[in-house]
C-alpha positions in Angstrom: 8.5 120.8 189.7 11.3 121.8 191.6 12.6 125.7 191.6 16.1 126.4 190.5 17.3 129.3 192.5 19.9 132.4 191.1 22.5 133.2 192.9 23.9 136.1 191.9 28.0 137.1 192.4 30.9 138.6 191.8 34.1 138.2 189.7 36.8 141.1 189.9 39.4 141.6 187.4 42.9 142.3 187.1 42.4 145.9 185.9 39.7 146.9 187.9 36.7 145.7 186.4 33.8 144.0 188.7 31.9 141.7 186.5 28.1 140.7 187.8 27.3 137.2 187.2 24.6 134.5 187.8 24.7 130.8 188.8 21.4 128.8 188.8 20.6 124.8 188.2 22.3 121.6 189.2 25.0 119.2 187.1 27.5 119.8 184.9 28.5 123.3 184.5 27.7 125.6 181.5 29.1 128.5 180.7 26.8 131.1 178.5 28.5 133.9 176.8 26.4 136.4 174.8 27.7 138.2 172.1 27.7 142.0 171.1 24.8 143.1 173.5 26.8 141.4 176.2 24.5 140.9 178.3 23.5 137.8 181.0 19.9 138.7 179.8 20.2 137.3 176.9 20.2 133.6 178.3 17.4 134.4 180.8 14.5 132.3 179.1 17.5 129.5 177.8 19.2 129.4 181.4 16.0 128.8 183.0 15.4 125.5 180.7 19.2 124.2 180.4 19.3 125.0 184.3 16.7 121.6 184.5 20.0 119.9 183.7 23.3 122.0 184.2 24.4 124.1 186.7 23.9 127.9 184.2 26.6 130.5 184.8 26.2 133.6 182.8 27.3 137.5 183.4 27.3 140.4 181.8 30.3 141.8 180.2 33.0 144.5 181.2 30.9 147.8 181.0 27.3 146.8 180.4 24.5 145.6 182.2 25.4 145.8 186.2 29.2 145.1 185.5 32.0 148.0 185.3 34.3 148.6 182.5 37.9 148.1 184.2 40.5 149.8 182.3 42.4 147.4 179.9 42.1 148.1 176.0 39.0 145.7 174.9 39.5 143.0 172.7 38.6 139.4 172.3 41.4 137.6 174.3 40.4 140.3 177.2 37.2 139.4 177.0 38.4 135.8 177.0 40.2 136.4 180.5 37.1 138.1 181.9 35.3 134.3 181.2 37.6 132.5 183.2 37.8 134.9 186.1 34.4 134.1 185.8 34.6 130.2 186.2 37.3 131.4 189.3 34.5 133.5 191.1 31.9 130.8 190.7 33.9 128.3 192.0 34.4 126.0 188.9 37.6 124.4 187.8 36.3 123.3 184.1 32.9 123.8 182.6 31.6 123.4 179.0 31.4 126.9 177.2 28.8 127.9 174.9 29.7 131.3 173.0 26.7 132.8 170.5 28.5 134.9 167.9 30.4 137.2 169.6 30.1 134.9 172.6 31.5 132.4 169.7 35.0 134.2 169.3 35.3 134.8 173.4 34.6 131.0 173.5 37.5 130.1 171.0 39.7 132.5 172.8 39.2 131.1 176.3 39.8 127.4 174.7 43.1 128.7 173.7 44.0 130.7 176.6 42.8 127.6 179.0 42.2 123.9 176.9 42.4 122.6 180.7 39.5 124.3 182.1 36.7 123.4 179.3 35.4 120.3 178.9 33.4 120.7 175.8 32.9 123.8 173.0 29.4 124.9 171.8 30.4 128.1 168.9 26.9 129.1 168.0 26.2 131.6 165.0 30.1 132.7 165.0 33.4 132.7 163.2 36.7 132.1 162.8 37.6 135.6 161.5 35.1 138.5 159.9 34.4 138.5 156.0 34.2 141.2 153.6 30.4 141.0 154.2 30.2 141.3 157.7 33.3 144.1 158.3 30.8 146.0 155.8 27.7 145.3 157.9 29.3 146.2 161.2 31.4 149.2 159.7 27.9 150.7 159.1 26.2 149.6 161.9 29.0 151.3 163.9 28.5 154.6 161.8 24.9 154.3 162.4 25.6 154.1 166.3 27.3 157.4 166.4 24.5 159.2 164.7 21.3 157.5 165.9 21.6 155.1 168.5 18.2 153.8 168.1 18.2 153.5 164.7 21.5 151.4 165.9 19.2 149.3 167.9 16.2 148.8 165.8 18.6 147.4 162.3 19.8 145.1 165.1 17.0 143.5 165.8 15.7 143.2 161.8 18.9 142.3 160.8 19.0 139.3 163.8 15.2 137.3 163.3 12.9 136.6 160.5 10.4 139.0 159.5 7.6 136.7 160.0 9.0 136.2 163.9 9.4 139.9 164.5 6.5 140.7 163.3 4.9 137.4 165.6 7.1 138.7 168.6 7.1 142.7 168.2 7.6 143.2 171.9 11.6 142.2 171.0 11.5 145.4 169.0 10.0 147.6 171.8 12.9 146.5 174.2 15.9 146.8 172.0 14.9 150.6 171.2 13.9 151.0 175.2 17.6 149.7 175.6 19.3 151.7 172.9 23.0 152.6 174.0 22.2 156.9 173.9 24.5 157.6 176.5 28.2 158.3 175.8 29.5 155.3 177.7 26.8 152.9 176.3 28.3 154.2 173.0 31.7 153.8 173.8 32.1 150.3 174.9 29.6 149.3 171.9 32.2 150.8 169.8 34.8 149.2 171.0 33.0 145.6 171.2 32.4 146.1 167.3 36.0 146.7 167.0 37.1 143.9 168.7 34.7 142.0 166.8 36.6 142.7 163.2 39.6 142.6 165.0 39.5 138.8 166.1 41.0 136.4 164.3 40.9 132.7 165.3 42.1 130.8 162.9 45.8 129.9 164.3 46.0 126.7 165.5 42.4 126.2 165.7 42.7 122.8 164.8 44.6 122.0 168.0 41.9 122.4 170.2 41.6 119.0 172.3 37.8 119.4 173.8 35.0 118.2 171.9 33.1 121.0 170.1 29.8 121.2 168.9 29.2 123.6 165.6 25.2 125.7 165.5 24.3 127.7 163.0 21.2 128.8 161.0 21.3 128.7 157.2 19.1 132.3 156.8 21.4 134.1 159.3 21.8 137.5 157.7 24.2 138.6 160.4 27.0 135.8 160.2 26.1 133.5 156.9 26.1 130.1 157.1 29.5 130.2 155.4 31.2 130.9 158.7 29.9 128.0 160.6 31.1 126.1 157.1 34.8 127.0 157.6 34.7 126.5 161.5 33.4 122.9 160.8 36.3 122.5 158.1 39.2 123.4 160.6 37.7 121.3 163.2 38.0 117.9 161.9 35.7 115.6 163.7 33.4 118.6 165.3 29.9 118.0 165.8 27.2 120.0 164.0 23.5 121.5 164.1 22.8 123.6 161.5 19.1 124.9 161.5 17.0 125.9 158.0 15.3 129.0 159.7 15.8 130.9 162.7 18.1 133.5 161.7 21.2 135.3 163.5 19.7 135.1 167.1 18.1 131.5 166.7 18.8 130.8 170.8 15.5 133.6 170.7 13.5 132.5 168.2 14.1 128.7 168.1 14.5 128.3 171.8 13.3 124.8 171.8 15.7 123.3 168.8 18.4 125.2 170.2 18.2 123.6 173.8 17.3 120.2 172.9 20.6 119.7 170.7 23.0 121.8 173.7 21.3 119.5 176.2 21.7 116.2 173.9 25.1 117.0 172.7 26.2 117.8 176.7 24.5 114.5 177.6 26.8 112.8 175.5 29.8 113.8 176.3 
């Protein structure tokens, strides 16, 4: 079996922020973008399979992980620059670009910002713009972060999987409270990714989007229901769609296998 090698690199931003990425794998390039723990290490155990196939760049966003904050105000479409500066430091004119939930909203963002520069759309467990339900579940998650960051990390993770599979998989538990955001700037760009999270609202012109795009989804996500993926198939006329029966919020985790198989089949064809 032949080893894919990691290259790790750099992509600097317009107001300051340095942004750590990854590149590993051969073929057509993929773009990963995590959602609200923004991390690269979230798509460690996925890149490593996908990377077989495509050429896997992920990083972790502006203030987390090994990547600094910058100093522009934090919302979606900012987020959605920091993706294609990301494409520009890795040396990649278009890629297809797979966004899981808050990933999801960066992934419609950079479609809109640059339809040129993606050749195919994978939204995975996101939305066009926040319900009742989730501005709710957020709005006390974010209260909850304040007061007790690991209590903050420990509803995310049994909010995000199954019972059964946490249970089956505790050691997911055990990290998220090891990586509980207690300092004050872990806090602070948290807080400001949950707000940007309400905040985004994709559904102008949505239906103008030219690239093929490929719909995931989990019907017992708690996190962002089923519903969501629903409307984001409506306004896409013609979209692809995989919607799973079980796997909850973070299904790329705990249905690893399902999830790859239909990104890499979908890819394949387009």
């Amino acid at each position: 079996m032949t080893t894919t090698r990691t290259i790790d690199f750099r992509a600097e931003t317009d107001d300051g922020a340095t942004l750590h990425g990854f590149r590993e794998g051969h073929g057509q390039p993929l773009l990963l973008v995590s959602g609200l723990s923004g991390t690269a290490g979230f798509w460690t155990d996925i890149a490593s399979t996908l990377g077989r196939s495509f050429q896997i760049v992920r990083f972790d966003q502006r203030g987390i992980g090994a990547s600094s904050r910058g100093e522009a105000p934090c919302d979606i479409e900012r987020l959605a620059r920091d993706g294609l500066a990301v494409l520009d430091a890795a040396g990649l004119d278009r890629a297809v670009v797979l966004g899981h939930s808050t990933g999801g909203c960066i992934a419609q963002a950079m479609a809109k910002l640059a339809p040129e520069r993606i050749d195919g759309l994978i939204l995975s467990g996101t939305w066009l713009k926040a319900c009742r339900y989730m501005t709710a579940l957020f709005g006390a998650r974010r209260a909850i972060l304040d007061c007790d960051p690991q209590a903050f990390a420990a509803l995310s993770v049994l909010s995000a999987y199954q019972p059964r599979w946490i249970q089956a998989n505790w050691h997911i538990y055990d990290d998220a409270i090891d990586a509980a955001p207690t300092s004050e700037h872990a806090r602070t760009v948290m807080r400001e990714r949950i707000d940007a999270l309400l905040g985004f609202d994709g559904s102008a012109d949505i239906e103008a989007l030219p690239m093929p795009t490929l719909i995931m989804g989990a019907r017992d996500d708690m996190v962002v229901p089923v519903y969501h993926q629903e409307a984001l198939i409506a306004a896409l006329p013609g979209t692809r769609r995989s919607i799973m029966e079980t796997g909850g919020h973070l299904f790329p985790v705990s249905r690893p296998d399902i999830f790859t198989a239909a990104v890499a089949e979908w890819i394949g064809e387009l």
